[in-house]
N, C-alpha and C positions, 0 to 999 in steps of 0.2 A: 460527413456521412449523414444520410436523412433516411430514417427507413419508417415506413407506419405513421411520419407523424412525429417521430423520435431523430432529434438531430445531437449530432455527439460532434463538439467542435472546441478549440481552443479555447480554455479562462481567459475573460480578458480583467485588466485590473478596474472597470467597474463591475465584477462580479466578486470580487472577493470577500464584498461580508458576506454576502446572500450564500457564499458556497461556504463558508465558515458556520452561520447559522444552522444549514444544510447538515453538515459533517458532525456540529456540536447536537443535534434534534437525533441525527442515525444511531450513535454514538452511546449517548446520555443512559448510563447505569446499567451497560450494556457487559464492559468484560470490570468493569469497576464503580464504585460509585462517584455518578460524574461521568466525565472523562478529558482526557489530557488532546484528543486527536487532531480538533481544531484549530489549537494552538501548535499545536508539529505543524499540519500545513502553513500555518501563516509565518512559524519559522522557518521550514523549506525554498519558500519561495524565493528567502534571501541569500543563498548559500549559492556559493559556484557552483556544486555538484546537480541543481536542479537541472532537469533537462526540461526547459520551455517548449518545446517542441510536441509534448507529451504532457500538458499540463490540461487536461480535458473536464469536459463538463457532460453532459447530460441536460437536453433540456423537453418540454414538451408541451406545445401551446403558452410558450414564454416564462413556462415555468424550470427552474435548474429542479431536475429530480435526481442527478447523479453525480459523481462526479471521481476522479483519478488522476494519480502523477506519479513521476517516476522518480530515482536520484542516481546519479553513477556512484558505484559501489566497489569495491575491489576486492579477490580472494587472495589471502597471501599462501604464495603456493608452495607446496614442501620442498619443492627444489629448488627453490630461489627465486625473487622475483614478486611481481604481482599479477594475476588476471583483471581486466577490465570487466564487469559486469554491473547490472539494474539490482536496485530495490526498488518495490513500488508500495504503495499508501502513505497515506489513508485513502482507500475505495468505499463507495458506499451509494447506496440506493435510499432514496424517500421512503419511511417507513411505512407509509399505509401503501406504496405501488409493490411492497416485496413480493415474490413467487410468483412473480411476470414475466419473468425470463430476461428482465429489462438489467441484473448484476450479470449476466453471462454473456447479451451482448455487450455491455460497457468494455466488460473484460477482454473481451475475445477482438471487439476493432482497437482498443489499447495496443495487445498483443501485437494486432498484425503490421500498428504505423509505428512501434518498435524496432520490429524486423526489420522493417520498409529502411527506418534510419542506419541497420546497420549494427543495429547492438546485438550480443551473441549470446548472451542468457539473460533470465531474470531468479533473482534469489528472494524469494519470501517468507511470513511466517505466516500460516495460514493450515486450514483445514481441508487436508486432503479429499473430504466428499466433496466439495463443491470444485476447488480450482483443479484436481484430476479431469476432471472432464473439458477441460482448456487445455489437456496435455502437462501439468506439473508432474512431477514425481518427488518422491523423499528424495532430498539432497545426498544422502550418505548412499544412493545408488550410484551418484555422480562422482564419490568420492571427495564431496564436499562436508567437511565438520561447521560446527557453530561457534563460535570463537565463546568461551569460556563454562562450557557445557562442560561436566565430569563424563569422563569416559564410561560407557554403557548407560547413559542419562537415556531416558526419551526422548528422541529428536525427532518427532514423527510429525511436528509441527513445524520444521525445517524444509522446505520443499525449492524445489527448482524448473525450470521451463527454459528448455535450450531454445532460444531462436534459430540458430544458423545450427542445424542438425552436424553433431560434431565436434562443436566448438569444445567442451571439456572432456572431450576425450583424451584420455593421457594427464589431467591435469586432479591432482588429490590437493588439498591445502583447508584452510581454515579461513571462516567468512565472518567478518563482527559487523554488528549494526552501527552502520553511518552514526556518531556522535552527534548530530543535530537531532534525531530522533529519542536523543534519551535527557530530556528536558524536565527539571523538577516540581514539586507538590507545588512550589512557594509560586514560580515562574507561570505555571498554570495557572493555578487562585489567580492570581493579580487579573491576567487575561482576562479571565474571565469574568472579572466585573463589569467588564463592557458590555455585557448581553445580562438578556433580562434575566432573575433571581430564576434557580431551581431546582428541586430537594433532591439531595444527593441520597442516595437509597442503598443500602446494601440487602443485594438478591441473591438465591441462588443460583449457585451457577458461575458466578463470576470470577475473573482470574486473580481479581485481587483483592483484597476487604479493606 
């Protein structure tokens, strides 16, 4: 896709630090101090469940300013069984191009070579003002839980985006995040000394101290 100037095309693996840099710079003392995200993708990439297909970039006059991927997922559904569906991120945009409109197209031709492939929903954790408007809804509209959430928790940050209109109709069950995505302090730190030093900040606001 090339629109304005703005081409959104496949990672290729000589892009991987520069989209790591990329991810670690959007990131950085944003929902923590620090952040762990750059290292998920660069773990991602390794795991069967990645969907290469869907491993996208963001770029603009040679520069990477965005980037996104997906993982196959699965709901385990109350009747028995598993449903097939997406998680996606880490998504992110250059932080001096935000509130360009440049995270909503990323997201929305993501979306649409999703479909294209075939997959029937997407399940994320994310903030329903921004990805509503890409058509997400709260998951528990879908009849989808958060796998180890107490019952009457806030799950408003649970959200979902049916691809194929349909697809979880009839289908209630319980969704956990992909185990590659849940990587530790230590596993992090080390990562991270491959990129240049910097101060970890605890702000307000953040998800985690």
């Amino acid at each position: 896709m090339n629109t304005n100037g703005i081409t959104i095309r496949l990672e290729q693996e000589s892009d991987y630090r520069k989209t790591e840099e990329l991810v670690r710079d959007s990131f950085w003392n944003v929902y923590r101090p620090g952040c762990s995200e750059h290292f998920v993708l660069h773990v991602l990439r390794g795991v069967p469940a990645f969907v290469r297909e869907l491993d996208l970039v963001m770029e603009s006059g040679g520069r990477l300013i965005g980037q996104n991927v997906f993982v196959r997922a699965e709901i385990l559904a109350d009747g028995g069984g598993t449903v097939p569906v997406l998680t996606m991120g880490p998504i992110c945009v250059a932080r001096d191009l935000r509130g360009l409109g440049l995270g909503r197209l990323l997201l929305d031709e993501s979306l649409r070579r999703a479909a294209e492939l075939g997959f029937g929903a997407v399940l994320i954790e994310g903030d329903i003002g921004f990805y509503g408007g890409s058509g997400f809804v709260f998951a528990s509209e879908l009849g989808i839980r958060y796998g180890g959430l107490p019952e009457g928790a806030d799950a408003s940050f649970f959200l979902c985006r049916e691809l194929i209109p349909g697809f979880l109709s009839g289908v209630s069950g319980v969704y956990s995040t992909p185990e590659p995505y849940l990587v530790t302090e230590t596993e992090v730190d080390e990562f991270d000394r491959g990129f240049p030093p910097r101060e970890k900040l605890r702000l307000p606001g953040q998800l985690e101290g």
